[in-house]
MMTF fields as JSON, N, C-alpha, C and O atoms, coordinates in Angstrom:
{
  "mmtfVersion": "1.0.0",
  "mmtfProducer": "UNKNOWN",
  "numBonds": 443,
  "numAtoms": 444,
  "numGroups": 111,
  "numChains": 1,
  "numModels": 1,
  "chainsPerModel": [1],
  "groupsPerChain": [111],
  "chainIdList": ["A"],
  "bondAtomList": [4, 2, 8, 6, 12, 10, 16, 14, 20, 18, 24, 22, 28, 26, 32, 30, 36, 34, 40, 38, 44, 42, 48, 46, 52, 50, 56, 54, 60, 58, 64, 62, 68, 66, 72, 70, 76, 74, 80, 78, 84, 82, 88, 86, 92, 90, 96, 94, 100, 98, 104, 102, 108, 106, 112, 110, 116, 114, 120, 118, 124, 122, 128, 126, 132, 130, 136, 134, 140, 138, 144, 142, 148, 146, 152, 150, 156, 154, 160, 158, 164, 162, 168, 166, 172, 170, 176, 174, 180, 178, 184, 182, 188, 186, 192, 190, 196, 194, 200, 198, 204, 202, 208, 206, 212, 210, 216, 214, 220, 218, 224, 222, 228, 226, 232, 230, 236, 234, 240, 238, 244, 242, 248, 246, 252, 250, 256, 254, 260, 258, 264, 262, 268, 266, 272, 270, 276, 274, 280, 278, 284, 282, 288, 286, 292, 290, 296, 294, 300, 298, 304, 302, 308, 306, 312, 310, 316, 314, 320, 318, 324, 322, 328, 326, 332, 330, 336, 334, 340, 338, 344, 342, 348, 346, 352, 350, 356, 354, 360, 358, 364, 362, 368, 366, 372, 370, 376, 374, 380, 378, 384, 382, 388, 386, 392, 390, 396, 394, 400, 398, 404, 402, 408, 406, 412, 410, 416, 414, 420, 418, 424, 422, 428, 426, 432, 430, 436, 434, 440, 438],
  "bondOrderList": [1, 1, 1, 1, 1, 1, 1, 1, 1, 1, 1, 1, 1, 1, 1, 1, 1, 1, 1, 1, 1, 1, 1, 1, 1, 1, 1, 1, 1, 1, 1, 1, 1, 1, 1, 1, 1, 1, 1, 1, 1, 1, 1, 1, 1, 1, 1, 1, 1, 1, 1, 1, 1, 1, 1, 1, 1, 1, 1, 1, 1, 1, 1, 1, 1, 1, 1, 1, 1, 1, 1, 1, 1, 1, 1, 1, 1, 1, 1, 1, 1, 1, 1, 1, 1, 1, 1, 1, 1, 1, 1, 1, 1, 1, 1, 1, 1, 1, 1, 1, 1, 1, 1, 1, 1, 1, 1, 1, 1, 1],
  "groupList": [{"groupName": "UNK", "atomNameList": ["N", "CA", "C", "O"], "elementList": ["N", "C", "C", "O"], "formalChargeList": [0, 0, 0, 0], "bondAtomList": [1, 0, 2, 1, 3, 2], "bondOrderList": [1, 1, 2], "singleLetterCode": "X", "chemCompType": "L-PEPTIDE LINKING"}],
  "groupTypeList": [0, 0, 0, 0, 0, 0, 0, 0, 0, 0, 0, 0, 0, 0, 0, 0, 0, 0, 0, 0, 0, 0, 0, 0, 0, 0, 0, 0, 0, 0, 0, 0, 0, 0, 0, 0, 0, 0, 0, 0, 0, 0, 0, 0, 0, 0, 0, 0, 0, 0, 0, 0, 0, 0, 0, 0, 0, 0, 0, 0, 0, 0, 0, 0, 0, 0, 0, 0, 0, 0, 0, 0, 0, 0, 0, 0, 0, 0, 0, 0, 0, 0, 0, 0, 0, 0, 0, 0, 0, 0, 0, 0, 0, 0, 0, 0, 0, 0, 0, 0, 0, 0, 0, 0, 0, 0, 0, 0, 0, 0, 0],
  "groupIdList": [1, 2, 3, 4, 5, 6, 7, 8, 9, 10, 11, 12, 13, 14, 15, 16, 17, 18, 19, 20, 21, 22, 23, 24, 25, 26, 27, 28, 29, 30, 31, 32, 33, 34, 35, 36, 37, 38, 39, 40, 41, 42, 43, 44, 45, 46, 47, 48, 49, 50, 51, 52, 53, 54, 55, 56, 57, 58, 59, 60, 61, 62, 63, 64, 65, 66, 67, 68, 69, 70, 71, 72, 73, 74, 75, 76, 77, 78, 79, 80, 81, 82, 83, 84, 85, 86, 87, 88, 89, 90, 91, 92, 93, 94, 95, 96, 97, 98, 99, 100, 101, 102, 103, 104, 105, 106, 107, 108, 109, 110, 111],
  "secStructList": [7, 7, 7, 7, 1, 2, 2, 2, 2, 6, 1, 7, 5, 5, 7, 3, 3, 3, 3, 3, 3, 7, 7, 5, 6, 6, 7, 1, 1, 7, 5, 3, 3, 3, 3, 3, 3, 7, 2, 2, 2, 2, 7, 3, 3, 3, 3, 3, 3, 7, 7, 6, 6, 6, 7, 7, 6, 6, 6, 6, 6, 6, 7, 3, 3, 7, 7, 5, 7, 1, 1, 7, 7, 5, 7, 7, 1, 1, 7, 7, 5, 7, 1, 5, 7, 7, 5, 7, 7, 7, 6, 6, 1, 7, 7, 7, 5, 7, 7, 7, 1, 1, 7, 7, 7, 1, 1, 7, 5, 7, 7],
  "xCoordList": [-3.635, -3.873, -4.203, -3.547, -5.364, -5.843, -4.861, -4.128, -4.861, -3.673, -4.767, -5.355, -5.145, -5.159, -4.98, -4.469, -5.158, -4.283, -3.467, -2.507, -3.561, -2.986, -1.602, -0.627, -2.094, -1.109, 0.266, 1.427, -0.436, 0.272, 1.298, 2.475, 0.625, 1.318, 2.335, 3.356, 2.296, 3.41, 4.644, 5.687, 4.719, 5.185, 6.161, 5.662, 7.447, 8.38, 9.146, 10.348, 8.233, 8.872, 9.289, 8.415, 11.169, 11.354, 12.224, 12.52, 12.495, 13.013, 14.692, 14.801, 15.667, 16.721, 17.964, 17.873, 19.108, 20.126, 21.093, 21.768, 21.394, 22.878, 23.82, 23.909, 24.818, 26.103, 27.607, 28.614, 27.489, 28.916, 28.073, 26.843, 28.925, 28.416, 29.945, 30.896, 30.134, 31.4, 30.751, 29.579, 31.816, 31.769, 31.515, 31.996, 30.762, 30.949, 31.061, 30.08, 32.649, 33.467, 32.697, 32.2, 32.672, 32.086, 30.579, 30.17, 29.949, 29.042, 28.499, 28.962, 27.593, 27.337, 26.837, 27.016, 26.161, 25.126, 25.99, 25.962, 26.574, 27.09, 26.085, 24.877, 26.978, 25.918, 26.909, 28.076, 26.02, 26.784, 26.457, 25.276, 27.466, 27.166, 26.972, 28.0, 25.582, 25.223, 25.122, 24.591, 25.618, 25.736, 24.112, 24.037, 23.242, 21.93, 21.614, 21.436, 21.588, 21.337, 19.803, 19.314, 18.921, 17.686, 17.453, 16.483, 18.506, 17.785, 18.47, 19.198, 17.854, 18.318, 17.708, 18.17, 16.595, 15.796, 16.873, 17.551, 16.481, 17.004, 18.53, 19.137, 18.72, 20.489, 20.806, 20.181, 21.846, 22.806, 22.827, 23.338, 22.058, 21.777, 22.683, 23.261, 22.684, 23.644, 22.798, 22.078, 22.931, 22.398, 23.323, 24.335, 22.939, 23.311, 22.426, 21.228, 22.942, 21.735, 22.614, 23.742, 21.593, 21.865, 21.307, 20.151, 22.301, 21.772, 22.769, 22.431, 23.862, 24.892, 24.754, 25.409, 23.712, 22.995, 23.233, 24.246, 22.21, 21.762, 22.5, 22.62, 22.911, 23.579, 25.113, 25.597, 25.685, 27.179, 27.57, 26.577, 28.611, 28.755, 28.797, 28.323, 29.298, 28.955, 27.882, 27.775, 26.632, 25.718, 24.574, 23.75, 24.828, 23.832, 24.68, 23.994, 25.952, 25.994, 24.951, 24.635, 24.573, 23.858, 22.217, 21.407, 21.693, 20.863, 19.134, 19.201, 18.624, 17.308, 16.519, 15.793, 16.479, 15.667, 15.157, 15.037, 13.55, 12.776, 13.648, 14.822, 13.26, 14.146, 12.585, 11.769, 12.532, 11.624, 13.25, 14.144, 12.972, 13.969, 13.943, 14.928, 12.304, 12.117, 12.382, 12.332, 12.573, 12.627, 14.011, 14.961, 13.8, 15.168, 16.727, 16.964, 17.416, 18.811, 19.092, 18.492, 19.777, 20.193, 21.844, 22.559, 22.215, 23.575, 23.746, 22.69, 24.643, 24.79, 26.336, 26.822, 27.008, 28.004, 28.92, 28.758, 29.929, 30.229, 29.585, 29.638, 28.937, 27.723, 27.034, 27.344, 26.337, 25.179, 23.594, 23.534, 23.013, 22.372, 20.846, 20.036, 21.084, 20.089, 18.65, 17.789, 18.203, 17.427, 17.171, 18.236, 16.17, 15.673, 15.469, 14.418, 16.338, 16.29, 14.914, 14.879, 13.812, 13.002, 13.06, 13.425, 12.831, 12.865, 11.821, 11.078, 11.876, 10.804, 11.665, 12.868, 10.926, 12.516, 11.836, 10.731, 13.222, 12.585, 12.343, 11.854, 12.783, 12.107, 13.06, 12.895, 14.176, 15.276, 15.024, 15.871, 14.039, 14.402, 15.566, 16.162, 15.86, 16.708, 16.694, 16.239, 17.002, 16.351, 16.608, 17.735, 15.831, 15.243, 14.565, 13.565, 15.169, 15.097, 14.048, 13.914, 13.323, 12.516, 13.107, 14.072, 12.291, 12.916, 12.209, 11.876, 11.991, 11.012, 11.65, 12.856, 10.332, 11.045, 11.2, 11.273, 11.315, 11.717, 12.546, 12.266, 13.532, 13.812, 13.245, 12.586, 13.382, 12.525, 13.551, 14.771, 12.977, 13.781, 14.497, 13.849, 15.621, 15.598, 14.851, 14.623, 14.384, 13.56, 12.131, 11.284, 11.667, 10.11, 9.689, 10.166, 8.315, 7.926, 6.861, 6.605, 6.425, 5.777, 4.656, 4.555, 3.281, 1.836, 1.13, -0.089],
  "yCoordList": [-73.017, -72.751, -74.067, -75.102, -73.889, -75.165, -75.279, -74.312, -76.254, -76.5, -77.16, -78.046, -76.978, -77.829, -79.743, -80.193, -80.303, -81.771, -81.22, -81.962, -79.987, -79.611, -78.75, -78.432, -78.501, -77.627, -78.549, -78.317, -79.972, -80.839, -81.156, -81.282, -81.315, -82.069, -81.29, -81.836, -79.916, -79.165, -79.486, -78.898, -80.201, -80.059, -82.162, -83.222, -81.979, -83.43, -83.979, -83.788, -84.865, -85.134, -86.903, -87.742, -87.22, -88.44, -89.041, -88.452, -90.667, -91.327, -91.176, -91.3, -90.923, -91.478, -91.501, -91.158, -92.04, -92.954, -92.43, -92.395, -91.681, -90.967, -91.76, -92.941, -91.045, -91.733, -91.253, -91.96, -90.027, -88.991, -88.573, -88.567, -88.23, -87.455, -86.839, -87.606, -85.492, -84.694, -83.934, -83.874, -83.499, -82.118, -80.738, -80.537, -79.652, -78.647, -77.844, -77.415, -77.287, -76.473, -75.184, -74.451, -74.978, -73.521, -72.886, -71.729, -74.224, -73.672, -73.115, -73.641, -72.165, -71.483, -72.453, -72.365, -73.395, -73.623, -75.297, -75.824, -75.773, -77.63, -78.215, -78.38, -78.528, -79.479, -80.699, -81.014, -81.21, -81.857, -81.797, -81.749, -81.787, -82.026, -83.128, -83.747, -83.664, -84.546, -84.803, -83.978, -85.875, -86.33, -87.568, -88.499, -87.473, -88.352, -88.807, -88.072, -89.688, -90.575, -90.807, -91.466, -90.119, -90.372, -91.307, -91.201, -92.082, -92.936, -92.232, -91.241, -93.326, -92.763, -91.513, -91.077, -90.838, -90.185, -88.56, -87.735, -88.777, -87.697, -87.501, -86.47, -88.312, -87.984, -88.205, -89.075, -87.652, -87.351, -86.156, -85.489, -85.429, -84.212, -83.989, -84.837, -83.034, -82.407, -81.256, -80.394, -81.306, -80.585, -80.486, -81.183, -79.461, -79.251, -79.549, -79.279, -80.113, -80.662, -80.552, -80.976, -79.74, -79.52, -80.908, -81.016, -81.947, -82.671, -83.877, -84.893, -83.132, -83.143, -84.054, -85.094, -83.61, -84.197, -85.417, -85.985, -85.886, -86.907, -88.4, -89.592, -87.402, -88.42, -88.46, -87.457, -89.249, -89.346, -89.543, -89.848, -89.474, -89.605, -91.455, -92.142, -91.751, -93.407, -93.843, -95.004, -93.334, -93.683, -93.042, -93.706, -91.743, -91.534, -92.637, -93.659, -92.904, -93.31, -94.758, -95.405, -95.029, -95.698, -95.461, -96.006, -94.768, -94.637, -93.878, -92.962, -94.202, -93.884, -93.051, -93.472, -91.8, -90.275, -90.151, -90.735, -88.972, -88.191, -87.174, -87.246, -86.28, -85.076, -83.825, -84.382, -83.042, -82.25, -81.732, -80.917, -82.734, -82.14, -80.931, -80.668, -80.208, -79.551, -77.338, -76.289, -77.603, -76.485, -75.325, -75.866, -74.387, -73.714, -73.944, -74.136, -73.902, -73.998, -73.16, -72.085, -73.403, -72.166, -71.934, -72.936, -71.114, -71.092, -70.905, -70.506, -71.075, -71.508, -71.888, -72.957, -70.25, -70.07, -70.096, -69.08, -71.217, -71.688, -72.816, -73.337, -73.176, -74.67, -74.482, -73.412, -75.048, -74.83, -76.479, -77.637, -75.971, -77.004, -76.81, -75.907, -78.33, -78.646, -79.051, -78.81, -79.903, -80.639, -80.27, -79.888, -80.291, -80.386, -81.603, -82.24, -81.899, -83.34, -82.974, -81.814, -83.984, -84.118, -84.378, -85.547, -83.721, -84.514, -83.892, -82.938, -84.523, -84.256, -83.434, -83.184, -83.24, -82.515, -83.655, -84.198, -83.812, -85.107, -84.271, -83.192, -85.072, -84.337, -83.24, -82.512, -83.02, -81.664, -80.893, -80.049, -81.108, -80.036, -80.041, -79.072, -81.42, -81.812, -82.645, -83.71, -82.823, -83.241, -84.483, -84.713, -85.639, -86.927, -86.791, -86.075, -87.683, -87.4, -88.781, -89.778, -88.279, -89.429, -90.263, -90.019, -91.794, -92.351, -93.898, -94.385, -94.659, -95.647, -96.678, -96.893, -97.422, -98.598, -99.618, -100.663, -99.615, -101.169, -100.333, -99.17, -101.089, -100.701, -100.357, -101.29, -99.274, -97.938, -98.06, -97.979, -98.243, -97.711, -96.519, -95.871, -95.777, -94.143, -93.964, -94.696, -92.518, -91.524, -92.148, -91.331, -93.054, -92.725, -91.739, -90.999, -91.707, -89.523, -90.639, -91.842, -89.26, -89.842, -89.285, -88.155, -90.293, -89.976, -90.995, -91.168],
  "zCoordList": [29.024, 27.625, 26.926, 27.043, 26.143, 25.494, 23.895, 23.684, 22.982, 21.998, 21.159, 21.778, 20.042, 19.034, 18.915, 19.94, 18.363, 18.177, 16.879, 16.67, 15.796, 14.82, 15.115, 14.434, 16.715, 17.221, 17.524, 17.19, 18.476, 18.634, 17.956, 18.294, 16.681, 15.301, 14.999, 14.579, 15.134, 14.601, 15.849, 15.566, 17.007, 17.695, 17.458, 17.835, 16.792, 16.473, 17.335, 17.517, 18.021, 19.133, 18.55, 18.331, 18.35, 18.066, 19.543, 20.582, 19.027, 19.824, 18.841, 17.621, 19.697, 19.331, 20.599, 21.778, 19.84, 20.91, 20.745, 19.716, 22.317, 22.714, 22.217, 22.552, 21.154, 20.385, 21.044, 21.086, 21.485, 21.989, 23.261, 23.307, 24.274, 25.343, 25.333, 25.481, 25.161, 25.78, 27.37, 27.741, 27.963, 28.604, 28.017, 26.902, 28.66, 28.135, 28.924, 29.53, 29.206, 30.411, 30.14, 30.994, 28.45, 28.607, 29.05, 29.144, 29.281, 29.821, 30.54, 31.552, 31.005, 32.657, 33.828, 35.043, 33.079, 33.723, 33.337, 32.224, 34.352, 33.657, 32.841, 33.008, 31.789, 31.017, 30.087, 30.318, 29.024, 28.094, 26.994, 26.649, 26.189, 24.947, 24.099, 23.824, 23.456, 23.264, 21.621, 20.879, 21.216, 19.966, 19.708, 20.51, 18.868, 19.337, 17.917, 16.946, 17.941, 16.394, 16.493, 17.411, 15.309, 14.999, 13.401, 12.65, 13.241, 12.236, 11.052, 11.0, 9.84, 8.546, 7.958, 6.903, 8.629, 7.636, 8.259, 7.647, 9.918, 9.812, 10.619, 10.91, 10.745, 11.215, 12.076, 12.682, 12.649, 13.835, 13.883, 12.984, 15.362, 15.777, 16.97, 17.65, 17.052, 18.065, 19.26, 18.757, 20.782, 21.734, 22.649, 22.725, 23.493, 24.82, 25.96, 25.871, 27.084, 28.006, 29.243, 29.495, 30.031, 31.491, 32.201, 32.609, 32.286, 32.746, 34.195, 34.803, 34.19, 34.856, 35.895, 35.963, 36.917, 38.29, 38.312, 38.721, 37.83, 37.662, 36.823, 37.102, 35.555, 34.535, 34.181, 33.657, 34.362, 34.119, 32.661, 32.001, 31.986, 30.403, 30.259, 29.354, 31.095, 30.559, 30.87, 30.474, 31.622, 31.663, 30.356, 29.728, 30.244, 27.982, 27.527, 27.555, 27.091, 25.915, 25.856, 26.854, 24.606, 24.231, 24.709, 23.959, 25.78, 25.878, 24.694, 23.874, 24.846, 24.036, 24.612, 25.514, 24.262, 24.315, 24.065, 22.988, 24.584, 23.683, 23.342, 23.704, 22.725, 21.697, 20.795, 20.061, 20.924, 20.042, 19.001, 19.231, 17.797, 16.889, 15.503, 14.813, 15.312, 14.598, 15.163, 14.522, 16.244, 17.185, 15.852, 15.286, 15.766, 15.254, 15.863, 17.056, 15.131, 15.906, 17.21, 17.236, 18.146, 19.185, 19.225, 19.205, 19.26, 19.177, 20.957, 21.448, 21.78, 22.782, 23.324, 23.693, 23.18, 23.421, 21.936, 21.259, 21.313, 20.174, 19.75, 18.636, 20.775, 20.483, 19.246, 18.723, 18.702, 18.084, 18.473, 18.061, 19.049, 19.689, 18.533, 18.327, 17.954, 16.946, 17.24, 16.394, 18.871, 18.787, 20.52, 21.005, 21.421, 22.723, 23.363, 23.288, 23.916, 24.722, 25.931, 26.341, 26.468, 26.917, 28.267, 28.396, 29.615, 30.678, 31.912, 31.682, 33.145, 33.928, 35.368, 35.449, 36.064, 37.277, 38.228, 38.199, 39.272, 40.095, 41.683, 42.016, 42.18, 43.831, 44.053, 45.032, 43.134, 44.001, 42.464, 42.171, 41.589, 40.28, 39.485, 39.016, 39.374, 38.867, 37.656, 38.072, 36.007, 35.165, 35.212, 35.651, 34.851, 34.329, 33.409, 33.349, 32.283, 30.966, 30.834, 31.544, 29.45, 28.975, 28.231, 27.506, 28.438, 27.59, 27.578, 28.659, 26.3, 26.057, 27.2, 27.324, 28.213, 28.487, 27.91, 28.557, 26.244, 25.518, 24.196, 23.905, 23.517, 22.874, 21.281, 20.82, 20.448, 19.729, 18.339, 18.478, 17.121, 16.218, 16.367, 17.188, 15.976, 16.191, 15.093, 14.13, 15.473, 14.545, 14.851, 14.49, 15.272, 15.894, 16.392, 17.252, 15.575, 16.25, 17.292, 17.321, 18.156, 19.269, 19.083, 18.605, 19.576, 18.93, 20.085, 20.092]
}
């Protein structure tokens, strides 16, 4: 399917930096719950991310993400997950998340 560049645009994809990483027991599927600071304009957002595999909780914190943060809320058990963390699957389909190799103001949209 071909997209617009207008289509693009509707699509907010920022940089920001894992602040909290919890567990989330209730989930089906392991994941975490992620606390992600995008800057002054737009906040401290909150997600859920199946991302278990790969990433340990002391290894997000502080780290720098893509995120599509305009998406509707999802509720997600008692969660409420604000924002879509970004990633690629690696050789077992397993997520690897994006993320700038230099350091990014938070809240940079990506273009």
């Amino acid at each position: 399917m071909t997209i617009s560049f207008d289509d693009f645009l509707k699509i907010d994809i920022r940089v920001g930096t894992v602040i909290d990483v919890q567990k989330f027991p209730e989930a089906r599927i392991p994941a975490y719950k992620l606390q992600i600071d995008f800057g002054n304009d737009i906040g401290i957002k909150k997600t859920s991310a199946q991302i278990t595999d790969n990433y340990a909780p002391e290894d997000l914190k502080g780290k720098q993400i893509a995120a599509v943060i305009n998406f509707e809320p999802k509720q997600i058990g008692k969660f409420m997950s604000e924002v879509l963390v970004l990633g690629f699957p690696d050789e077992n389909g397993k997520v690897t998340l994006i993320e700038p190799d230099q350091p990014i103001s938070n809240g940079v949209r990506l273009y």
